[in-house]
Residue, then its C-alpha position, 0 to 999 in steps of 0.5 A: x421761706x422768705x429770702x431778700x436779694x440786692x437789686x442790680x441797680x443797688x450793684x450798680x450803686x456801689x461799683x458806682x462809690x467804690x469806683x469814685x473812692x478809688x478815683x479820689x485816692x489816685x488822683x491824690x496820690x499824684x497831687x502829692x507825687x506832684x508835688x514832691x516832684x516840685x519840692x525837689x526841683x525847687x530844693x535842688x535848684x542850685x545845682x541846676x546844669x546848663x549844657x551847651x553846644x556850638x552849630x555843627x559847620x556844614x563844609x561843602x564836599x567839594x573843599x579840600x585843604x592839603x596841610x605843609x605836612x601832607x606836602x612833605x609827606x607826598x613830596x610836593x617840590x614844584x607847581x604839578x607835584x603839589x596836586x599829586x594824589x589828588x582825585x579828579x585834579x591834575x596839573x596840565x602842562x604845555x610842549x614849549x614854555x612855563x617850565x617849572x616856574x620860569x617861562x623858556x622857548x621849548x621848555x615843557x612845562x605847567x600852565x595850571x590845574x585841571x579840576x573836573x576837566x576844567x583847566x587853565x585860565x578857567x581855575x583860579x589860583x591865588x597866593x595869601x588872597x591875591x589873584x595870579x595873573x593868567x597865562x599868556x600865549x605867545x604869537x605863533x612866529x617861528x617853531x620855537x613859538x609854537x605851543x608855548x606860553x611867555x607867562x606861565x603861572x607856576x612861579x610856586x614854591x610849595x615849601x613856604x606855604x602852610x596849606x594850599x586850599x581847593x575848591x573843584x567847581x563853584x567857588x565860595x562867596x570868601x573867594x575871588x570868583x574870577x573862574x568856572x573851573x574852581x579855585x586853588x590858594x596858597x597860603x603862606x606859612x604863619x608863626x601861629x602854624x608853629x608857637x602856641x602857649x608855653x612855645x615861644x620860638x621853634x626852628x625847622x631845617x628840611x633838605x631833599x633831592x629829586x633824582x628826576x632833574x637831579x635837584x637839591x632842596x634845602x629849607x629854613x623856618x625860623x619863628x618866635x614871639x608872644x601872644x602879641x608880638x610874634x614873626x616867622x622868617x621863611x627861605x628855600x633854595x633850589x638848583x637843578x638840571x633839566x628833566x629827564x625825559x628817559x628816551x633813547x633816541x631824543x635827549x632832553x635839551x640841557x638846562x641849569x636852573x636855580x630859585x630862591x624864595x624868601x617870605x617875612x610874616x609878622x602878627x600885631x595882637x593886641x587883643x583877641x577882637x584885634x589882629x594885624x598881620x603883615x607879609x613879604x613873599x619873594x620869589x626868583x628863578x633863573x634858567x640856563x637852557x640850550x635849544x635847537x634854532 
């Protein structure tokens, strides 16, 4: 009996069609998914959200800002107690002269910082900006002359500053490049530290006593204004004795010394694109000192 078999090539023919008709039919559906897809942007496009995001700020490892706060909280009263627990910085000192901010023969003292093992005149220090002078050595005439400084460069008290900014090594462009060592500024207290939206005034008392001269501190911060006008008033008194030395054989020369310092700030704001600022900083100290000829 005769029995009729489809050819391998009709096989091939119709896995051929199957295959296009399934073709055709995906590719139609993802036109219309397409589309939808479209139709939906299209229909939805009032509700569009833009998200936005500043620049992240890169800050170099070696800037570091102490805040009036972390003074407060560390006990900062003079020149070297300001860079206390600070890694890699010191505050060096001289045998005789510049001592605690008033130069005086035979008077231990501080000449400047010491960041990264530079120190002295090779690390800068600037007040609100402006550069401090260098300490200046005296001429070697006499032993009272030996190892001291006639300007030292500590005349620095630490309550009438808002921040104190550090800079270990090479300084920034924003900064006076006047040492290799790195760069200290004070930056004095401003209103704007203290009044904000919905505060227009604020005052603040702070008192303290330092066994180790036996100092008294007392400090007075008095601010207040508006988003255009607004001032701060700052004043600190300090009266001590010399610093005791803790020896049984030797006694620390006796010294009676005071401060005053005085700061006025006032903020012109017309606008936000504009803003004037004007600032008095004063600063006195005197010692009564005793030494051996």
């Amino acid at each position: 009996m005769y029995k009729s078999t489809p050819s391998a090539a009709w096989c091939k023919k119709r896995l051929l069609v199957t295959s296009l008709f399934a073709a055709i039919y995906q590719t139609s559906a993802i036109a219309a998914d397409t589309s939808a897809v479209s139709g939906e942007a299209v229909d939805d496009s009032s509700e569009q959200m833009t998200v936005t995001a500043p620049a992240p700020v890169q800050k170099a490892g070696s800037e570091h800002s102490i805040s009036a706060r972390e003074l407060e909280n560390k006990g900062a009263n003079d020149f070297g107690s300001i860079m206390r627990y600070e890694p890699l910085i010191s505050a060096t000192g001289a045998s005789g002269g510049s001592g605690n901010g008033k130069s005086g023969f035979d008077r231990g003292g501080y000449t400047g910082y010491n960041i990264r093992g530079m120190e002295s005149n090779r690390v800068g220090i600037d007040v609100d900006g402006i550069a401090q002078p260098n300490a200046t050595g005296r001429g070697y005439v006499g032993r009272a002359g030996l190892n001291t400084f006639g300007i030292g460069r500590d005349y620095i008290d630490p309550y009438m500053y808002g921040s104190v900014d550090i800079q270990s090594g090479a300084t920034s462009t924003e900064t006076a490049n006047s040492a290799i060592g790195g760069n200290v500024s004070f930056r004095p207290k401003s209103a704007d530290d203290y009044l904000r939206p919905g505060k227009t005034s604020a005052f603040g008392y702070r008192s303290g006593y330092d066994s180790a001269d036996r100092s008294w501190h007392n400090g007075v911060t008095v601010a207040g204004g508006d988003e255009f006008l607004r001032g701060i008033l700052v004043y600190s008194r300090r009266d001590g004795q010399e610093t005791e030395n803790n020896s049984g054989t030797v006694d620390a020369y006796p010294a009676n010394w005071h401060s005053d310092a005085f700061l006025a700030s006032g903020i012109w704001q017309p606008n936000d694109e504009h803003k004037l600022t004007s600032t008095f900083d004063y600063y006195h100290k005197t010692n009564h000192t005793h030494y051996d000829t």
